[in-house]
C-alpha positions, 0 to 999 in steps of 0.5 A: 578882323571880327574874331581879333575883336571878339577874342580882345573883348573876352580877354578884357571881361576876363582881366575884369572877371578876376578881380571881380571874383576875388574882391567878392571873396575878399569883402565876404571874408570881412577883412580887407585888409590881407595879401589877397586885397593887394592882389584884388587892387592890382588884378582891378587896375590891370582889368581898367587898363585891359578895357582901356586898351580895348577902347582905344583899338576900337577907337583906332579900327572905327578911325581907319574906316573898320565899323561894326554892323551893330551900333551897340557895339560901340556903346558896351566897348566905351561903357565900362570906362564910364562904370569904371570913373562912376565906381572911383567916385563912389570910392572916394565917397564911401570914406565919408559916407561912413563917417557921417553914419557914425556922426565924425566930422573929419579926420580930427575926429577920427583921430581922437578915436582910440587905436582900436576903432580907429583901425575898425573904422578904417576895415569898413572903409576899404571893405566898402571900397574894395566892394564897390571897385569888385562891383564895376569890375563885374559890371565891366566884364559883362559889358565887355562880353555883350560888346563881344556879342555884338562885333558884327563886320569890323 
């Protein structure tokens, strides 16, 4: 039961490790807005439900009476649902963190914008976003490794 664990635990670092790897690749390159950042959106919500899953088959080994020997364990398998909620709240606050920095009121005032400004602000906004969600999803991984570590007697 223990290796069933560990080999889930490195499946989900590793579903969490490719959007990780690429949205760094996508943000350095300054343009978001490619094919390569719809392929960085879906890889991070496969890596979410990934750790999600692995949760949940924790949650049902640790109901059936199967407990790890090493209590972490359970706190790097929950923690990157919490790094994951963290991240889409910061997401959600960088849109207007940016607006605020360039002293817009809302989207009226993004709207009298001319097209081509507009379009610059909104590449900041998902860059900062996509930098963000490719943060969790490296913070994730490295959890979902340590919890690997620590599976002890399950």
């Amino acid at each position: 039961m223990n290796e069933a664990v560990v080999a889930a635990a490195v499946a989900a670092a590793g579903l969490n490790l490719t959007p990780a790897a690429l949205g760094a690749w996508v943000w350095s390159r300054g343009d978001p807005g490619g094919g390569e950042a719809r392929v960085f959106w879906i890889a991070l919500r496969v890596g979410q439900l990934a750790a999600l899953a692995f949760a949940i088959a924790i949650g049902v080994l640790a109901a059936a009476g199967h407990y790890s020997s090493e209590h972490l364990f359970y706190l790097y398998a929950l923690l990157p649902l919490a790094v994951a909620f963290v991240a889409e709240q910061l997401r959600v606050v960088s849109a207007q963190a940016i607006l605020d920095k360039r002293g817009l009121e809302g989207s009226a005032a993004v709207a009298a914008l001319p097209d081509g400004e507009q379009h610059l602000l909104m590449m900041e906004v998902v860059r900062r976003e996509l930098g963000v969600m490719a943060l969790s999803a490296f913070v994730a991984a490295g959890l979902l490794l340590r919890a690997a570590s620590t599976a002890h007697g399950i």
